[in-house]
N, C-alpha and C positions, 0 to 999 in steps of 0.2 A: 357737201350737204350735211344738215342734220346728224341722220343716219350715219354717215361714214365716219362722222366725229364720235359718237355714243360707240359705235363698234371701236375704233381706235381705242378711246379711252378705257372702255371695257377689256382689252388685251392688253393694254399697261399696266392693270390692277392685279393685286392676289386675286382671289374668285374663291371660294366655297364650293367643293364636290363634293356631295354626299356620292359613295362608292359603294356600290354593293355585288361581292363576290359570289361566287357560288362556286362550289367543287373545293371549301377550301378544308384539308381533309384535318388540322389539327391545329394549336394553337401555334406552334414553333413557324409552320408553312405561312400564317398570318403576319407574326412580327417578320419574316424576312422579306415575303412581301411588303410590307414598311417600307423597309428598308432598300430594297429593290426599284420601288416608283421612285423612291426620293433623290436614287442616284440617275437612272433613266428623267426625269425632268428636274432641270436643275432650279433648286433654291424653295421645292416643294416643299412642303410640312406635312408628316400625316399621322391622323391620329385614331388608334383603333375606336371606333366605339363598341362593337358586341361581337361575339363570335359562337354561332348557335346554330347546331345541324348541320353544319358544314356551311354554313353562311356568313359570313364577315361583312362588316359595313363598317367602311373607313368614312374619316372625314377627310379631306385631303385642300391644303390651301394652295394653288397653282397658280401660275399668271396662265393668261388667257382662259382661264376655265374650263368645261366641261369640254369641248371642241379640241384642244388641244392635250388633253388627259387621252381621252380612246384614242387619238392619230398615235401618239408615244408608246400608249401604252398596248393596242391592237396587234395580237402576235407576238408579244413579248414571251420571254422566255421564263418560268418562273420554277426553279428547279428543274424537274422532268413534265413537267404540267407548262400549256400554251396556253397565255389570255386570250382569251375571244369576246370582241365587245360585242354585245348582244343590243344595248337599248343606248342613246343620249339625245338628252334632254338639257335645258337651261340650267345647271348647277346639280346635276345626275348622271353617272353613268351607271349599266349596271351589266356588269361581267362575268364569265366563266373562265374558271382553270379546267383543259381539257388534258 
């Protein structure tokens, strides 16, 4: 159908995640975080954009999208800090380091 086609192809594609952290305690914890998604899902791209109050909002380009970002990334390990994905949405997630 339809539908099973648009999904299909929608997981074939990059996709756009806006990502927004919370607990993220300094700017070093941010870039390794980068660096950290990018090898936990392969062939991601991620690009800070702000990092303010202990808040970080990445942009992150994924195949399959937001769906497929919080399954990877839920529970990960990120130093001494555990991601917890808290909210997602269509081309959003939005995260804590506990």
């Amino acid at each position: 159908g339809k539908i099973t086609q648009k999904w299909a192809t929608e997981a074939l594609n990059k996709s756009n995640v806006s990502v927004t952290v919370r607990g993220v305690k300094d700017y070093r914890t941010a870039k390794k975080m980068g660096a950290k998604i990018e090898r936990l899902l392969k062939g991601a791209k991620v690009t800070q954009r702000t990092l303010k109050n202990g808040v970080a909002i990445l942009d992150v380009k994924v195949d399959g999208g937001a769906d497929v970002f919080a399954e990877k990334i839920d529970e990960a390990k990120f130093g001494r800090a555990t991601a917890e994905v808290l909210e997602v949405a269509p081309g959003k997630v939005i995260m804590q380091l506990n």
